[in-house]
C-alpha positions in Angstrom: -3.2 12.0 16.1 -6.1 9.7 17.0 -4.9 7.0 18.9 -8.4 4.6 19.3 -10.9 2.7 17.6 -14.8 3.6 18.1 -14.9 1.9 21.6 -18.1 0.0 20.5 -17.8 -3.0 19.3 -18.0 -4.1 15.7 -20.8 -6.9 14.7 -19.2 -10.3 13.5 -20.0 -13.5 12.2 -17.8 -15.1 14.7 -14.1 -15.4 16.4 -12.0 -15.4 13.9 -10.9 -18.9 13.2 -7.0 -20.2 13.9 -5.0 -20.1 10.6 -7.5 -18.5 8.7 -6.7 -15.2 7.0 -8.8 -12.0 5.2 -7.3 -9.7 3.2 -9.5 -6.9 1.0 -8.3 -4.6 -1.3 -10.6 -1.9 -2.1 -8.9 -0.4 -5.6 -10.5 1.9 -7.9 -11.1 -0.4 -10.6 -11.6 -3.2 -9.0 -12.4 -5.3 -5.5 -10.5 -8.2 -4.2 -10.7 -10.6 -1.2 -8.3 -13.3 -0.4 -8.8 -15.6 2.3 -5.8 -17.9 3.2 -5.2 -20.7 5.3 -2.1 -21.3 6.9 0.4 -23.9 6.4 3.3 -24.7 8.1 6.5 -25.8 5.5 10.2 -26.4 6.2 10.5 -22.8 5.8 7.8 -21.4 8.1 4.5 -20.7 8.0 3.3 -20.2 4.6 -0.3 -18.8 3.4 -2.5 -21.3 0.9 -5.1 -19.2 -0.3 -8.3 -21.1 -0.4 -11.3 -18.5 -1.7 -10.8 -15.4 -4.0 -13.7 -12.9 -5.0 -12.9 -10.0 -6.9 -15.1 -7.5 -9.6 -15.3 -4.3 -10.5 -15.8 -1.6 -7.8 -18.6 0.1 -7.0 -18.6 3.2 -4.4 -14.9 4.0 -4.5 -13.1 6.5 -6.5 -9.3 7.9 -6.2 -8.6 4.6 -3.4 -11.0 5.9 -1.1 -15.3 5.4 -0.6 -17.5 7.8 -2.4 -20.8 6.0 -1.7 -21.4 4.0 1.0 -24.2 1.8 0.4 -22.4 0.9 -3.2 -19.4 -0.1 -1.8 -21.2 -1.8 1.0 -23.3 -3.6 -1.1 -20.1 -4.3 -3.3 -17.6 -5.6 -0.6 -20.4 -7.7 1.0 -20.5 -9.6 -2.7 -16.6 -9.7 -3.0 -16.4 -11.5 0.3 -19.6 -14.1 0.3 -17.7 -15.2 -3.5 -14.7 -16.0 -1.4 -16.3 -17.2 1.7 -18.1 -20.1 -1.0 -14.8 -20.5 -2.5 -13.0 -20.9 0.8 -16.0 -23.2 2.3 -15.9 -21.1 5.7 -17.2 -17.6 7.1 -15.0 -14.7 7.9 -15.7 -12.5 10.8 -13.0 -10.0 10.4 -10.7 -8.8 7.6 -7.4 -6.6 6.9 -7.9 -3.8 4.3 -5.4 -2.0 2.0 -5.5 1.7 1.9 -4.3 3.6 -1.0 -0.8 5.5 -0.6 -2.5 8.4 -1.8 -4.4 9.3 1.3 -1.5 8.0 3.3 1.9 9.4 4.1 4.8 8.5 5.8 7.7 10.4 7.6 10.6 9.7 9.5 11.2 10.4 13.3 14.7 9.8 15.9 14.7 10.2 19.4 17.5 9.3 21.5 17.9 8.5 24.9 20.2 7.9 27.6 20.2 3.9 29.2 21.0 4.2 33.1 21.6 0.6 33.6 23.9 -0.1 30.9 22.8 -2.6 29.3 19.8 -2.4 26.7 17.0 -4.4 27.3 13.5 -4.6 25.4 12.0 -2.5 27.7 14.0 0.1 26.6 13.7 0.2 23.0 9.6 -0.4 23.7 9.6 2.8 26.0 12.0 4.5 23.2 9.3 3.8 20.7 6.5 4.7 22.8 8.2 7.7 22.8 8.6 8.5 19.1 5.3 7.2 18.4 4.1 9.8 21.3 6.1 12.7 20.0 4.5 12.1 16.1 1.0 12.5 17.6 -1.0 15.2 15.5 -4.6 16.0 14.9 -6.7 14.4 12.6 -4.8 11.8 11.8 -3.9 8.1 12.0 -1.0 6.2 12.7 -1.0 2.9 10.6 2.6 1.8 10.3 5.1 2.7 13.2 8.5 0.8 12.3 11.9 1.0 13.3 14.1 1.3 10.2 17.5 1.3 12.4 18.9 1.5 16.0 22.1 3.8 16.8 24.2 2.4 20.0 26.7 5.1 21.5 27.0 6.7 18.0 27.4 2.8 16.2 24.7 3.4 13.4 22.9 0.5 11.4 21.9 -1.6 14.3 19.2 -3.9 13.8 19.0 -5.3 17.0 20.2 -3.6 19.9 19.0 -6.0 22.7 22.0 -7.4 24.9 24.2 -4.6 23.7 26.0 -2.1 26.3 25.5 1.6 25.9 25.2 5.0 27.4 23.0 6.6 24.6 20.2 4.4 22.5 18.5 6.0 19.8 16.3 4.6 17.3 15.0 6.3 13.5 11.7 5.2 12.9 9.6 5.7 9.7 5.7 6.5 10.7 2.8 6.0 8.0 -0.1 8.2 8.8 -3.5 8.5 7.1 -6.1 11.5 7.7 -9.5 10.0 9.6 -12.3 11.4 7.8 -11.6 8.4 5.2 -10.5 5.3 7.7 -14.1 6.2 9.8 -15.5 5.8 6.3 -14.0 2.8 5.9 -14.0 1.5 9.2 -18.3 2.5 8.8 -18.4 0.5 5.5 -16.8 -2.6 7.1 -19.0 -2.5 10.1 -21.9 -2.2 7.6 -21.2 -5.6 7.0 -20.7 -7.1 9.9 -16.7 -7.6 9.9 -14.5 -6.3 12.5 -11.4 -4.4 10.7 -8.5 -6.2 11.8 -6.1 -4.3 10.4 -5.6 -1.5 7.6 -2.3 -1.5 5.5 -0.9 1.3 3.2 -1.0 -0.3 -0.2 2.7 -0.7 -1.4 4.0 -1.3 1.8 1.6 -4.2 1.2 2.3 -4.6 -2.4 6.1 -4.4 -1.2 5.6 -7.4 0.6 4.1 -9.8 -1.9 6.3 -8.4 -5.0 9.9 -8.4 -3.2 12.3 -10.8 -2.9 13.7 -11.1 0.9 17.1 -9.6 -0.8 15.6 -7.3 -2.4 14.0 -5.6 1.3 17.3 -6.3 2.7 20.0 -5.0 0.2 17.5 -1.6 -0.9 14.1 -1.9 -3.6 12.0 0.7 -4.4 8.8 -0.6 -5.4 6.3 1.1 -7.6 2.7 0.2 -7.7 0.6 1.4 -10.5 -3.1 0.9 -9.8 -5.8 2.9 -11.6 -5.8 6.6 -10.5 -2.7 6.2 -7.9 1.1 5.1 -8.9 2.4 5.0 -5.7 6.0 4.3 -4.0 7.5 2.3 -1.4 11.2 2.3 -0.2 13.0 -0.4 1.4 16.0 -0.8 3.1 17.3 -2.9 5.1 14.8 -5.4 5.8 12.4 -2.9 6.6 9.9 0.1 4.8 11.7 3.4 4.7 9.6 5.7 2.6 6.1 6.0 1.5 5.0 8.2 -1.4 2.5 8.8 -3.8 0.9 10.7 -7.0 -2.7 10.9 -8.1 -2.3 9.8 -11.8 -2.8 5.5 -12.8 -3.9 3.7 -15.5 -7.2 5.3 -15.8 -5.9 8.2 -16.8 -3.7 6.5 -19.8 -7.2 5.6 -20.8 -8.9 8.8 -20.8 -6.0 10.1 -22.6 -6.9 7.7 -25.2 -10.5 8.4 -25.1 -9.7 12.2 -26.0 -7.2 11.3 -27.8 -9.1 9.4 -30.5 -12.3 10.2 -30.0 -14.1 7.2 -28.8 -15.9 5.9 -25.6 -14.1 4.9 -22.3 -14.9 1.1 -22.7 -13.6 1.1 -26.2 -10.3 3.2 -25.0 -9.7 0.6 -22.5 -10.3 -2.1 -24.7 -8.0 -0.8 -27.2 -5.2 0.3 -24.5 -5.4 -3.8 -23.1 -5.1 -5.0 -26.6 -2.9 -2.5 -28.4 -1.1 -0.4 -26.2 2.5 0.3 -25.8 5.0 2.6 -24.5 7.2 1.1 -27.3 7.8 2.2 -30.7 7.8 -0.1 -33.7 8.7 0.5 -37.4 5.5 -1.1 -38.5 3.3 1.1 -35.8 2.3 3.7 -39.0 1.3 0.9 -40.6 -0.7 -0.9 -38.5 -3.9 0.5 -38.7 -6.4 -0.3 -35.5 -10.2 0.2 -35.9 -11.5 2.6 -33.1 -15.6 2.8 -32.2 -17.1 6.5 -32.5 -18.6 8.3 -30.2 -22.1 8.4 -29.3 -24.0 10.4 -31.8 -21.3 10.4 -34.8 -22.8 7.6 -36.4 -21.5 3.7 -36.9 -19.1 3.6 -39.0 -15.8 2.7 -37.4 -12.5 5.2 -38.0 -9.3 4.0 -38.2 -6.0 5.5 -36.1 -2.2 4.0 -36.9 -1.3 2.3 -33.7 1.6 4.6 -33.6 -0.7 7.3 -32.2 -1.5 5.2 -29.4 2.2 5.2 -28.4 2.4 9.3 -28.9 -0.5 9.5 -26.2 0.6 6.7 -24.1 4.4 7.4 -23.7 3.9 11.0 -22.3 1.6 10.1 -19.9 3.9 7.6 -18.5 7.0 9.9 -18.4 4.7 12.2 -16.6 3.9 9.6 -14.1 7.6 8.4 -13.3 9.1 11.7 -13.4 6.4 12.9 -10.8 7.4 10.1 -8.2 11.0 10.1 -9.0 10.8 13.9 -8.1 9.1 12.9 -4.9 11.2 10.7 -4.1 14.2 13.2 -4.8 12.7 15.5 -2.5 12.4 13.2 0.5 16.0 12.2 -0.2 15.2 8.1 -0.7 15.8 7.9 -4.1 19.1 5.4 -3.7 20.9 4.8 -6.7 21.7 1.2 -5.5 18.1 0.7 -5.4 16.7 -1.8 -7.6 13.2 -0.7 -9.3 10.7 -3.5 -9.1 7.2 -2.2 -10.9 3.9 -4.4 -9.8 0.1 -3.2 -10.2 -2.1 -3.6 -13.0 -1.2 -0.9 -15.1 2.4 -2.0 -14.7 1.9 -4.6 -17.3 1.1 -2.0 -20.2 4.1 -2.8 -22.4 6.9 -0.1 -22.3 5.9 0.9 -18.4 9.3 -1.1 -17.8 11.5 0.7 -20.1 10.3 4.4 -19.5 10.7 3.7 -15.3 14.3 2.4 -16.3 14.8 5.7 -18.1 13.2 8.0 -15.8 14.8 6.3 -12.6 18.6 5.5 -14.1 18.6 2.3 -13.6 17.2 -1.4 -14.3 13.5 -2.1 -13.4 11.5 -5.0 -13.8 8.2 -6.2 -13.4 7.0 -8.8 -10.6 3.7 -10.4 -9.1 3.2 -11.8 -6.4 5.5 -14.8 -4.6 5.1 -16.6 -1.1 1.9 -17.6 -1.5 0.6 -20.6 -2.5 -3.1 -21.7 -4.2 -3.0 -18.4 -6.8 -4.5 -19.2 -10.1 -3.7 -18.2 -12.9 -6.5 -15.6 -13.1 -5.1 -13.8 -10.2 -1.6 -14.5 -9.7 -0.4 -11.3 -11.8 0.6 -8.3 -10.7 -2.4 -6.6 -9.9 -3.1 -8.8 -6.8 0.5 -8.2 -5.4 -1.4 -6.0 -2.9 -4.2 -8.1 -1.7 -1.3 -10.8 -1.8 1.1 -8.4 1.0 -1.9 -8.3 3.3 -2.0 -12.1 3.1 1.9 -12.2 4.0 1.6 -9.5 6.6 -0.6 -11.0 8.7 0.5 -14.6 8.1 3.8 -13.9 9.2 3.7 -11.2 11.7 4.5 -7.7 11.4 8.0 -6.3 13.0 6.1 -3.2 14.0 5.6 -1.2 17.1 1.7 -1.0 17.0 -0.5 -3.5 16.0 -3.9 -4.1 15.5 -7.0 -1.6 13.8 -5.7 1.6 13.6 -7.3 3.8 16.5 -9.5 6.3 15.5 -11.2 7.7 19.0 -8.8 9.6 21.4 -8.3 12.5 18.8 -12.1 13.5 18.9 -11.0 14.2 22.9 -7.9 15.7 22.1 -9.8 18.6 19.9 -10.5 21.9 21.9 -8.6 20.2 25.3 -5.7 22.0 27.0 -2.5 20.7 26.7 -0.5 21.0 29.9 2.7 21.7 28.2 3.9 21.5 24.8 4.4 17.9 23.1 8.0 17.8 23.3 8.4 18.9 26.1 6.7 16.6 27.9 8.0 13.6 26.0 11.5 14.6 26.7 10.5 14.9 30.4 8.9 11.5 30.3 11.6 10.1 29.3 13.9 11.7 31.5 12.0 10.5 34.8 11.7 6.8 32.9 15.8 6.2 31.9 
């Protein structure tokens, strides 16, 4: 696992400036950058956001950069149309990363506590610890958490500190990403000239902005339905439990369409925006919709009943839940306390609620973001709930045990060099010589 970022140091415009946040989301339909200011309220600090740029991206494809220069050239616009907005310069910025190139899995170590009483020392060695024994090749931590604490056996502690114990263990939940596409990105950001402050798996982020606090605490899981990703994120407990993903989104509803009625991709998503559904209507045979030909068959418009849309749409969707319910089967998060909170722009298609209630067995609903103050109306909906989460996340703090970039250097030493002993070993002797 790569522990460093390139030790040279990335161009800026500046220092970052105090209460001033930047958050980009780098989709595969579109680009968005938030840049927030903080305010401090009865409640806490609070983010107002204060410049928004967003379009339609160029250079990325499946949540991750296909062409450099494009999405250079495409993030530098993004962010100068919030920079005017917001009336100040940025010189650094948290990304989002899609959940398809990330992954996360859980990890418990235990350990014995000589003095008795548990300190933060020890739960910060314990956790170096877990974070040391996860370590693999080629890849990147970005999100090292600790779901829950276990005292002597006592399970479900959130905060061990103060406590008296003989044994301290601790499950964390640790979100990795391969490297080959954070150098990319961590290449196109430097391209122009931001430091990467911090990158963020994109439902954990969504997560954020979407959830109510109850919801994290008493169990969510929260699906976000971008483009070509409908990814999952698990809470529980306050805290992110699970991370999963499949490669099918919105775009792929409308190439279904596309095939299905044989017109262009513009038109297809034109018609899915203002005619789709999941849903089925008695009038659906009916209602006739006008659909554009294809190149080359001439000009005269054809006609489909709007019920075919809903016998191409509804598949695809029961395709898409059942393949992240199954996932989520498989890692053994899928709680049936859970609530089901949807967010994401393809989340809004009518009938995405219903089917996910279906699939999943219980109630789901669809939420934007909340928190944050100074959204309009243009992009307060559920498609900036990500962007949003990164906004929170680094307004607020994150109760993690890494911060900062993730670090992408010590792994390119690690290749070909002889390890003394294996991994756990040593980690289990470390920890034996530090208790």
């Amino acid at each position: 696992m790569l522990s460093f970022l390139s030790g040279e140091k990335t161009k800026s415009t500046g220092q970052a400036k105090p209460g001033i946040c930047a958050a980009l989301d780098l989709g595969s339909s579109k680009t968005v950058c938030f840049i927030s200011r903080t305010e401090q309220t009865a409640e806490g600090a609070r983010p107002r956001i204060i410049g928004v740029g967003h379009q339609s991206s160029r250079g990325m494809k499946g949540g991750v950069i296909s062409d450099l220069e494009l999405a250079r050239a495409n993030i530098r616009e993004t962010v100068q149309r919030a920079e005017r907005m917001a009336g100040v310069a940025i010189s650094q910025v948290s990304v989002a990363l899609t959940a398809a190139r990330a992954r996360g899995e859980g990890i418990t170590l235990e350990s014995a506590i000589a003095r008795g009483e548990i300190t933060e020392r020890d739960m910060r060695r314990l956790q170096d610890a877990a974070i040391a024994e996860f370590q693999r090749p080629d890849e990147v931590i970005l999100h090292a958490i600790a779901v829950s604490w276990v005292v002597d056996g006592q399970d479900e502690v959130s905060d061990p500190r103060g406590m008296y114990g003989r044994n301290l263990a601790v499950n964390m939940h640790i979100v990795t990403a391969p490297v080959g596409p954070l150098r990319n990105l961590l290449n196109c950001i430097e391209g122009c000239h931001l430091d990467l402050k911090a990158v963020i798996a994109s439902p954990y982020a969504a997560g954020l902005a979407a959830l109510t606090d109850d919801e994290i605490e008493l169990g969510a899981t929260l699906i976000d339905m971008g483009a070509e990703t409908t990814s999952a994120a698990v809470f529980a407990s306050g805290s992110l439990a699970r991370l999963t993903a499949v490669p099918v989104g919105g775009r792929h509803v409308t190439s279904d369409l596309a095939r299905g009625l044989q017109t262009p991709l513009s038109s297809a998503e034109r018609i899915k925006i203002l005619y789709g559904s999941a849903l089925e209507s008695p009038s659906d045979d009916r209602q006739m919709i006008e659909v554009p030909p294809v190149a080359g068959d001439g000009d005269r418009m054809n006609a489909a009943p709007r019920s075919m849309l809903n016998s191409i749409i509804r598949p695809r969707l029961d395709e898409t839940f059942e393949m992240l319910r199954d996932k989520l089967d498989l890692s053994g998060r899928l709680d049936q306390n859970h609530r089901v909170v949807l967010t994401g722009a393809a989340a809004q298609l009518p009938g995405a609620r219903e089917i996910a209630s279906r699939v999943f067995g219980r109630p789901a609903h669809l939420a934007q973001p909340h928190s944050v103050s100074g959204l309009g109306d243009a992009v307060s909906g559920p498609g900036f709930s990500v962007v949003a989460g990164i906004i929170l996340r680094e307004t607020r703090g994150a109760a993690e045990a890494i911060s900062g970039p993730p670090k992408l250097n010590a792994a390119r030493s690690s290749r070909g060099a002889k390890r003394a002993q294996p991994q756990r070993e040593t980690v289990w002797r470390w920890l034996a010589e530090s208790f």
